[in-house]
N, C-alpha and C positions, 0 to 999 in steps of 0.2 A: 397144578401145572407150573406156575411161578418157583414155587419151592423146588421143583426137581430142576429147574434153569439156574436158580441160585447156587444149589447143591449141585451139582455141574461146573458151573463156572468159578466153584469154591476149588473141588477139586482141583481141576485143572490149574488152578493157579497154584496151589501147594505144591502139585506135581513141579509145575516149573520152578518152583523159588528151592524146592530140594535137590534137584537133579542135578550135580555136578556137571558145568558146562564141557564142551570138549575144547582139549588146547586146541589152539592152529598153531599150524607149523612155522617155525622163525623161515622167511622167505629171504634167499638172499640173493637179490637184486639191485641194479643202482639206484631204484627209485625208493629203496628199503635202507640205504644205506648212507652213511653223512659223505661225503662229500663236501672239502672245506671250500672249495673254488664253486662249485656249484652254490650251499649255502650263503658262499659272501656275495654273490648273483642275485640270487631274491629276498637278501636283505637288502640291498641297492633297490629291487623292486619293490619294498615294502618302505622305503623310504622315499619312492619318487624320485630316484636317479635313473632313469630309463637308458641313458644313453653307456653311461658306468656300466652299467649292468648288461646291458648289450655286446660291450666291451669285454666281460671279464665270459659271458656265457660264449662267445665266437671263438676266443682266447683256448679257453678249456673243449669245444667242438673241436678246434685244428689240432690237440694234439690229442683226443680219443674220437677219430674219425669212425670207428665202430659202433 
């Protein structure tokens, strides 16, 4: 019984390590995509400039109200 669980879960794992993954699709969205004004927005947040950054994201919201 042991042996057919190993043998089992042998296969299965060759299956997966052989079987060419599927691509996914290039998504093109803004949150997919660089954005420098955005970008330099959460690098301020990654720096701990909260307020810059608050700044530069209200900045960039007013002129793509969309």
């Amino acid at each position: 019984m042991r042996r057919r669980v190993y043998r089992t879960a042998f296969v299965v794992l060759i299956i997966a390590a052989v079987h060419p993954a599927r691509a996914d699709e290039v998504v093109k969205t803004p949150a997919f995509t660089t954005v420098a004004e955005l970008s330099s927005g959460f690098h301020s947040l990654y720096a701990q400039n909260f307020l810059e950054a608050r700044e530069k994201f209200d900045s960039w919201e007013s002129l793509h109200p969309g």
